[in-house]
KOLFIDO-863197 format. One record per atom (N, C-alpha, C, O, CB): residue in three letters; x, y, z. Coordinates in steps of 0.2 Angstrom, whole numbers, plus 5000, padded with zeros to 4 digits. Each point is the difference from the previous one (the first is absolute). Glycine has a CB too. Example, Ala and Ser with C-alpha at 12.3 -4.5 7.8 and 13.67 -1.06 7.14 Angstrom:
<sites>
ALA506649725039ALA499650065000ALA500450065000ALA500549995003ALA498649955003SER500750114990SER500450065001SER499650055003SER500350065001SER500349914989
</sites>
This chain:
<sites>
UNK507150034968UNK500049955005UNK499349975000UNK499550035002UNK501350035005UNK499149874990UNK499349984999UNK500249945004UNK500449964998UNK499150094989UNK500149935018UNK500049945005UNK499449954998UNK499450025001UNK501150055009UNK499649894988UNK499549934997UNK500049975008UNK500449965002UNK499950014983UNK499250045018UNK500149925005UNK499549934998UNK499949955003UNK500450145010UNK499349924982UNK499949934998UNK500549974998UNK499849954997UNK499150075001UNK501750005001UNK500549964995UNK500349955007UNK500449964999UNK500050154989UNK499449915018UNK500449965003UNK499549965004UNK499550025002UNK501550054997UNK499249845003UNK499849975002UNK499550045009UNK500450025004UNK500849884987UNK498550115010UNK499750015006UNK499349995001UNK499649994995UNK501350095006UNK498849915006UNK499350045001UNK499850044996UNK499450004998UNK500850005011UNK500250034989UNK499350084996UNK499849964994UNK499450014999UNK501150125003UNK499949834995UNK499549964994UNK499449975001UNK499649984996UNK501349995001UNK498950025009UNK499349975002UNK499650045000UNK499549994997UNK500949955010UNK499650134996UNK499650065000UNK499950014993UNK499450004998UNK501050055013UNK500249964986UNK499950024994UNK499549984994UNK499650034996UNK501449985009UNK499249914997UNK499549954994UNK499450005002UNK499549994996UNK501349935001UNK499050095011UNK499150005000UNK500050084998UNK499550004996UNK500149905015UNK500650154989UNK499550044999UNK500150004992UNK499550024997UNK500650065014UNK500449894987UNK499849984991UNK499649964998UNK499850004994UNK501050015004UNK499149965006UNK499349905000UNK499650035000UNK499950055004UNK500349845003UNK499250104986UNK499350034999UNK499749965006UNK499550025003UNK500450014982UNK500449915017UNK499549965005UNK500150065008UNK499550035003UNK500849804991UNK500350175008UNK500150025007UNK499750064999UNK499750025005UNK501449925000UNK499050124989UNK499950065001UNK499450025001UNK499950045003UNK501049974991UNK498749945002UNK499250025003UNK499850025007UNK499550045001UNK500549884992UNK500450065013UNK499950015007UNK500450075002UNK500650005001UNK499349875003UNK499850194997UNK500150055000UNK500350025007UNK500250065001UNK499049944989UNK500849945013UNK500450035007UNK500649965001UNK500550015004UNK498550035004UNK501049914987UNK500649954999UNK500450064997UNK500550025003UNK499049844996UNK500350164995UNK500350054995UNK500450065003UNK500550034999UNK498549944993UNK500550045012UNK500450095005UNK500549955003UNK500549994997UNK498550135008UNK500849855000UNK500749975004UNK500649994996UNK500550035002UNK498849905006UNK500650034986UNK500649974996UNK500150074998UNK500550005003UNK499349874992UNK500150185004UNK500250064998UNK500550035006UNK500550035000UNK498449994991UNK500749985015UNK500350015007UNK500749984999UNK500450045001UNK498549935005UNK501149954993UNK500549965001UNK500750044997UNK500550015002UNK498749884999UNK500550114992UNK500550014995UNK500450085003UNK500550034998UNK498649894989UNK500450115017UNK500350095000UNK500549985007UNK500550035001UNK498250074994UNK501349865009UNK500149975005UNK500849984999UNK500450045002UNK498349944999UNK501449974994UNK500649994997UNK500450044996UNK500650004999UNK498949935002UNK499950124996UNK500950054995UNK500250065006UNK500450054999UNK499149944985UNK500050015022UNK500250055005UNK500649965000UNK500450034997UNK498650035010UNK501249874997UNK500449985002UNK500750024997UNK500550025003UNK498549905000UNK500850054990UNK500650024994UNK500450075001UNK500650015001UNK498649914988UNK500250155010UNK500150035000UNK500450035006UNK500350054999UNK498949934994UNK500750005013UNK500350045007UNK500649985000UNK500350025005UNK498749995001UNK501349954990UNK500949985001UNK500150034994UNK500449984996UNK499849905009UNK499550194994UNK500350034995UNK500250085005UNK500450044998UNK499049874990UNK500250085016UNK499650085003UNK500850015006UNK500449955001UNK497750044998UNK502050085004UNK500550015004UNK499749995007UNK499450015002UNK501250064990UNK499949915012UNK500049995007UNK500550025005UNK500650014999UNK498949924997UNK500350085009UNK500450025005UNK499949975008UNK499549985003UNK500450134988UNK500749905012UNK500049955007UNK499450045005UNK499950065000UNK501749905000UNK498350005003UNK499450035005UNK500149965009UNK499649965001UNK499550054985UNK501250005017UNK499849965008UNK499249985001UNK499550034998UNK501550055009UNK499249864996UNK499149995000UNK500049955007UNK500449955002UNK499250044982UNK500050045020UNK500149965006UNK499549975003UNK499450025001UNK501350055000UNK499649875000UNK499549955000UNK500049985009UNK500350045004UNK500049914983UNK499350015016UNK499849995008UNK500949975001UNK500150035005UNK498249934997UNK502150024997UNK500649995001UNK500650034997UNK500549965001UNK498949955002UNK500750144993UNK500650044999UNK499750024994UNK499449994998UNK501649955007UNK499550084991UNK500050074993UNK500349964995UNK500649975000UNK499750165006UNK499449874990UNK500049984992UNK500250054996UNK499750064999UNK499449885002UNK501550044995UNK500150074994UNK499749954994UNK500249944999UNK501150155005UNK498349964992UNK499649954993UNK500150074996UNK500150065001UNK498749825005UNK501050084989UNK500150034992UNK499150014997UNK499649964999UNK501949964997UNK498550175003UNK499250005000UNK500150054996UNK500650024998UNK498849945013UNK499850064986UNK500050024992UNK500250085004UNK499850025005UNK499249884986UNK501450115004UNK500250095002UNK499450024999UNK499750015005UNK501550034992UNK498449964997UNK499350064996UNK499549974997UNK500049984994UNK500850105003UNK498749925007UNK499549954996UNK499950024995UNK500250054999UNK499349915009UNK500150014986UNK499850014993UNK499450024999UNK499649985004UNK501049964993UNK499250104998UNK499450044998UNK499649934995UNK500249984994UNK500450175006UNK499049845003UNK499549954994UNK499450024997UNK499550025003UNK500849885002UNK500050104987UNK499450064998UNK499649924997UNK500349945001UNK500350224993UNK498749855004UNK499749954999UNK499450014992UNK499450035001UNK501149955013UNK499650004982UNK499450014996UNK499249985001UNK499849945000UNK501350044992UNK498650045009UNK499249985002UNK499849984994UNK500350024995UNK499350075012UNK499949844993UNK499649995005UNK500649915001UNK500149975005UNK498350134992UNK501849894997UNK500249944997UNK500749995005UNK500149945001UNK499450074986UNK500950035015UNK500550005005UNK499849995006UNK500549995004UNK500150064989UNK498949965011UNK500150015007UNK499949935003UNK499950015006UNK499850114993UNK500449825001UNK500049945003UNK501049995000UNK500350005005UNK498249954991UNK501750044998UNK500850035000UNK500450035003UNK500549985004UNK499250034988UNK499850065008UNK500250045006UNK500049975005UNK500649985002UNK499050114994UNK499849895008UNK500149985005UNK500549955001UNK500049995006UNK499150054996UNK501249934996UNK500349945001UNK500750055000UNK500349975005UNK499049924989UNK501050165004UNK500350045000UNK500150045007UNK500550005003UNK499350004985UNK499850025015UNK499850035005UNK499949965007UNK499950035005UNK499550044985UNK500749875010UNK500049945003UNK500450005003UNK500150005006UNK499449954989UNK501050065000UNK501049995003UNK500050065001UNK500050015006UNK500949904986UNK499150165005UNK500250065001UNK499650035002UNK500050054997UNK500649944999UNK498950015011UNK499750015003UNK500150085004UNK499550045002UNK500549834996UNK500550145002UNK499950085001UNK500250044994UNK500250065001UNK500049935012UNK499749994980UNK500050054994UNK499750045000UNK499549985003UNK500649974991UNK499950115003UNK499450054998UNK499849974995UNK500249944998UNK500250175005UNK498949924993UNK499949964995UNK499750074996UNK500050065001UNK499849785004UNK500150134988UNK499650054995UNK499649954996UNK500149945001UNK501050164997UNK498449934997UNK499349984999UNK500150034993UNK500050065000UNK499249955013UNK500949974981UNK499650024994UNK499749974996UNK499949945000UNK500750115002UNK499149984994UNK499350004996UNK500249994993UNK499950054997UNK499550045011UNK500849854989UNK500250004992UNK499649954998UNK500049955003UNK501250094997UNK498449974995UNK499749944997UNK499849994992UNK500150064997UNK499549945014UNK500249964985UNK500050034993UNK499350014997UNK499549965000UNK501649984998UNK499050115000UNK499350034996UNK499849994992UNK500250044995UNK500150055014UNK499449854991UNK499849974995UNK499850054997UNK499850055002UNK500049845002UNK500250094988UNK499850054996UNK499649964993UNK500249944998UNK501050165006UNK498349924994UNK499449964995UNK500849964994UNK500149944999UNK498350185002UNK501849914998UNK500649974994UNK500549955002UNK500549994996UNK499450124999UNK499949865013UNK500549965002UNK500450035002UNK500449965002UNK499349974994UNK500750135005UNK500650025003UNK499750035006UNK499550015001UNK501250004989UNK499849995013UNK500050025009UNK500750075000UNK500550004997UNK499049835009UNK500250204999UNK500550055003UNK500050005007UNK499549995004UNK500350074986UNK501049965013UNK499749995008UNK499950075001UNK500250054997UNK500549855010UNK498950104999UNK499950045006UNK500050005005UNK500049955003UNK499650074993UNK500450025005UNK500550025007UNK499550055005UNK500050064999UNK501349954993UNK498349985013UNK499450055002UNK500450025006UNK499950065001UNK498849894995UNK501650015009UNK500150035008UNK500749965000UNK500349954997UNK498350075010UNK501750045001UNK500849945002UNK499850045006UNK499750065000UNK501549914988UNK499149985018UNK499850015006UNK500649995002UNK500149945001UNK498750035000UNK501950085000UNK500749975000UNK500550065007UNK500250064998UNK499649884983UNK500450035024UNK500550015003UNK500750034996UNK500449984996UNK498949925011UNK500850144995UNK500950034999UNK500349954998UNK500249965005UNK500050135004UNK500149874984UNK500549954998UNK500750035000UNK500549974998UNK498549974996UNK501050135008UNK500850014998UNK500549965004UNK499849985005UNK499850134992UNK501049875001UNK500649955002UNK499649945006UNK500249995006UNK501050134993UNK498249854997UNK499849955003UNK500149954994UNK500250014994UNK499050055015UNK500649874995UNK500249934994UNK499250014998UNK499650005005UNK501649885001UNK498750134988UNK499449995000UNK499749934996UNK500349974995UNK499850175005UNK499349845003UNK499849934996UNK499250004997UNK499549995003UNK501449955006UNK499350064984UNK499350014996UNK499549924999UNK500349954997UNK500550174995UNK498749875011UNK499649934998UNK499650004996UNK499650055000UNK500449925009UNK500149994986UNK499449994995UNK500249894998UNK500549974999UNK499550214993UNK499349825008UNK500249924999UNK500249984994UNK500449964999UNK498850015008UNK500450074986UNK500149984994UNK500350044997UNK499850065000UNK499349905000UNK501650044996UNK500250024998UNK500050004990UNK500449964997UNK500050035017UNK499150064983UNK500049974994UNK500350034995UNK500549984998UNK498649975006UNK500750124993UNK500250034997UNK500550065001UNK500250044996UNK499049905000UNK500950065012UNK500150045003UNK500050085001UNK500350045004UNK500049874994UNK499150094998UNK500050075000UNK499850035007UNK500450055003UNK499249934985UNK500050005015UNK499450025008UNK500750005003UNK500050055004UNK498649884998UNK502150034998UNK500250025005UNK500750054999UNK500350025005UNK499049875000UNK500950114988UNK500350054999UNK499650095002UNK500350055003UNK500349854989UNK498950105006UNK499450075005UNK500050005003UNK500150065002UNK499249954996UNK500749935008UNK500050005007UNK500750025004UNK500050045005UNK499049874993UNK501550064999UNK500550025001UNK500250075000UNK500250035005UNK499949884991UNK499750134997UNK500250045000UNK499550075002UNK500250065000UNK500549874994UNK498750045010UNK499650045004UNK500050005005UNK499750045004UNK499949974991UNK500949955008UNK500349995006UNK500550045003UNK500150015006UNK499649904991UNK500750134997UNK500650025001UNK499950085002UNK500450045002UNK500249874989UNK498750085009UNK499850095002UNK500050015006UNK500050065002UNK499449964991UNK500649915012UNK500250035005UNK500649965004UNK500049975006UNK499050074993UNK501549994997UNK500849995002UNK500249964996UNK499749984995UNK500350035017UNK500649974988UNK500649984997UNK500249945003UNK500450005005UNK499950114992UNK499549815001UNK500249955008UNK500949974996UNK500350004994UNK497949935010UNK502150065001UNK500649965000UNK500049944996UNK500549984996UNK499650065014UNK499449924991UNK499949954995UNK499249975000UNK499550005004UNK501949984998UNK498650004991UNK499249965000UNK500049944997UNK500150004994UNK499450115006UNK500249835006UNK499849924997UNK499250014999UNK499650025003UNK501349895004UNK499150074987UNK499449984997UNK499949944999UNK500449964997UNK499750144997UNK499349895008UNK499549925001UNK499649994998UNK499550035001UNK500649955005UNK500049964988UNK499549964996UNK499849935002UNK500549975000UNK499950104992UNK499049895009UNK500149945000UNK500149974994UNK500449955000UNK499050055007UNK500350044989UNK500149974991UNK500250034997UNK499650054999UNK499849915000UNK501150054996UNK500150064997UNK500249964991UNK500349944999UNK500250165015UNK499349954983UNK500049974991UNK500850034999UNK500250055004UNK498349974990UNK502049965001UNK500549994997UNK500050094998UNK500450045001UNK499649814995UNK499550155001UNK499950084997UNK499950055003UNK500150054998UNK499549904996UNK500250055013UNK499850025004UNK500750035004UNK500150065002UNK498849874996UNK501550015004UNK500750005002UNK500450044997UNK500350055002UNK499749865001UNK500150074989UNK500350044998UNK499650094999UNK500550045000UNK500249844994UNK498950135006UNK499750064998UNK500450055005UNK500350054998UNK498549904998UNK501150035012UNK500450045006UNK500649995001UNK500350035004UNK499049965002UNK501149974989UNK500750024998UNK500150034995UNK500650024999UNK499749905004UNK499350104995UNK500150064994UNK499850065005UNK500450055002UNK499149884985UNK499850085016UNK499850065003UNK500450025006UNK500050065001UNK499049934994UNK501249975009UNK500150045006UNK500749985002UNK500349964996UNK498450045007UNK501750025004UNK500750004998UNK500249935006UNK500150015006UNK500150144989UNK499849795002UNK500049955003UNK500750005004UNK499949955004UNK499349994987UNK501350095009UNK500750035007UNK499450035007UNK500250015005UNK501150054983UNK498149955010UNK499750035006UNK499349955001UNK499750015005UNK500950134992UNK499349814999UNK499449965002UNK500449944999UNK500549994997UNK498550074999UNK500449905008UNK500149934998UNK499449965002UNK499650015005UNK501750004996UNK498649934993UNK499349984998UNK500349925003UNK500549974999UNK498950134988UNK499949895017UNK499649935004UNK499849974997UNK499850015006UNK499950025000UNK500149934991UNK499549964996UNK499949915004UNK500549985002UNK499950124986UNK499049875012UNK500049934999UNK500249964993UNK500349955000UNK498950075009UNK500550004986UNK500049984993UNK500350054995UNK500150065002UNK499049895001UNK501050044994UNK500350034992UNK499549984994UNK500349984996UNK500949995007UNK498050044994UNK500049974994UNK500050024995UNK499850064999UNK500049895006UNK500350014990UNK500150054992UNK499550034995UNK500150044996UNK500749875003UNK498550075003UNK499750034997UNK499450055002UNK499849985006UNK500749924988UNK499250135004UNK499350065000UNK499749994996UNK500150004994UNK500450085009UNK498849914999UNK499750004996UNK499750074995UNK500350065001UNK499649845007UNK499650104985UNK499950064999UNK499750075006UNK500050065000UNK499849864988UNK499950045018UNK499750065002UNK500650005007UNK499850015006UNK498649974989UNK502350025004UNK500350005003UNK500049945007UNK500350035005UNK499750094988UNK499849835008UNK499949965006UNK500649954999UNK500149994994UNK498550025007UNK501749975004UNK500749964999UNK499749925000UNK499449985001UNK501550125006UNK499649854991UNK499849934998UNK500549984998UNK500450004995UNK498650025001UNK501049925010UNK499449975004UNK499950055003UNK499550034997UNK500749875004UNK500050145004UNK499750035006UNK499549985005UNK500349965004UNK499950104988UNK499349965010UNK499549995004UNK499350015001UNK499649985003UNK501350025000UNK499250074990UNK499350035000UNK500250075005UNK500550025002UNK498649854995UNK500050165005UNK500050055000UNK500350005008UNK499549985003UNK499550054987UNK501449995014UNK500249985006UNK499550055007UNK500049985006UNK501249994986UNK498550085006UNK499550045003UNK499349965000UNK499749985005UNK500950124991UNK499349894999UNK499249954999UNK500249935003UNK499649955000UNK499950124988UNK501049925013UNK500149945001UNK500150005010UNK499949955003UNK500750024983UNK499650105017UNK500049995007UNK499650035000UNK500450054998UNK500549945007UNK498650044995UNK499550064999UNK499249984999UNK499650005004UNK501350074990UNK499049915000UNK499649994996UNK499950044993UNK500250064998UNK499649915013UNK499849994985UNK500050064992UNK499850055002UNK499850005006UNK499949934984UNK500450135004UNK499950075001UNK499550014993UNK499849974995UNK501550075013UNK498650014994UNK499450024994UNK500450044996UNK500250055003UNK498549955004UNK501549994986UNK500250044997UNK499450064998UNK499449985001UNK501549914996UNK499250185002UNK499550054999UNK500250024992UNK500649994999UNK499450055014UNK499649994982UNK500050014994UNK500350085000UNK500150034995UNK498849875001
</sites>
């Protein structure tokens, strides 16, 4: 289950192309909002997928039967580059638990990188819908790890996974690793190419240093 919603005419193409415009992306609170926005919308997508159940609701003039989410979702979130996403997530699903982890890549003098994984700050996911945020989706590796360090605490019913951007390679990598009858992947974009140090392209660049600010790489 791979959902493209830049493939279709809407709003989110707007969000989408400034946080890709080297011009708009410069403004770093424009950049989180448009990230806001974009988590904002695939909640939307996402919650006509989630279960519901009738609820009386009583207003100053009589009783309302309405259709309300049976079980809210667990939103895990990748630090530091996901958490504007998140919130935009967290906006619509406002009473989620959430979870916090710690994946990033550990440059190595020969140009290759490995992830690591230092902390996960994560709520009981057993028979919950679990929803994993990461904006960049590139070689997939961080979030197959994440995935599956996730699974240590419980077993969820199902898991959408969210990318703003995600590379061709990337996509297919989590159809090979993981069991896509039990996930299903978000994305704004699709694109075809990585560069050597794995960075997707076009893309947008570094998506942390871009809501954040640069970081000091350490030797």
């Amino acid at each position: 289950m791979v959902n493209n919603l830049g493939k279709n005419n809407s709003i989110f193409n707007q969000f989408l192309s400034e946080i890709r415009n080297h011009k708009t992306q410069t403004d770093r609170a424009r950049f989180r909002r448009n990230m806001e926005r974009l988590g904002e919308i695939f909640s939307y997508e996402i919650s006509k997928t989630l279960e519901y159940e009738p609820q009386e609701i009583v207003s100053p003039l009589g009783v309302s039967e309405m259709m309300l989410i049976k079980d809210q979702p667990i939103l895990a979130t990748i630090l530091r580059a996901g958490l504007p996403l998140h919130q935009g997530v967290l906006n619509y699903f406002e009473y989620a638990d959430n979870a916090f982890i710690s994946a990033y890549r550990r440059h190595h003098k020969n140009g290759k990188f490995d992830i690591a994984l230092e902390y996960i700050s994560c709520p009981s996911i057993e028979n919950k819908t679990l929803i994993i945020i990461d904006p960049m989706l590139a070689t997939g590796s961080s979030l197959e790890i994440t995935y599956k360090s996730l699974l240590q605490y419980g077993n969820p019913k199902h898991t959408h996974i969210i990318a703003a951007i995600a590379s061709q390679e990337g996509v297919d990598f989590l159809k090979r690793k993981l069991n896509m009858n039990r996930v299903s992947l978000w994305v704004g974009a699709i694109d075809d190419e990585l560069t050597a140090q794995s960075y997707i392209v076009p893309g947008l660049g570094d998506a942390g240093d871009l809501a954040y600010g640069e970081k000091r790489e350490l030797d």
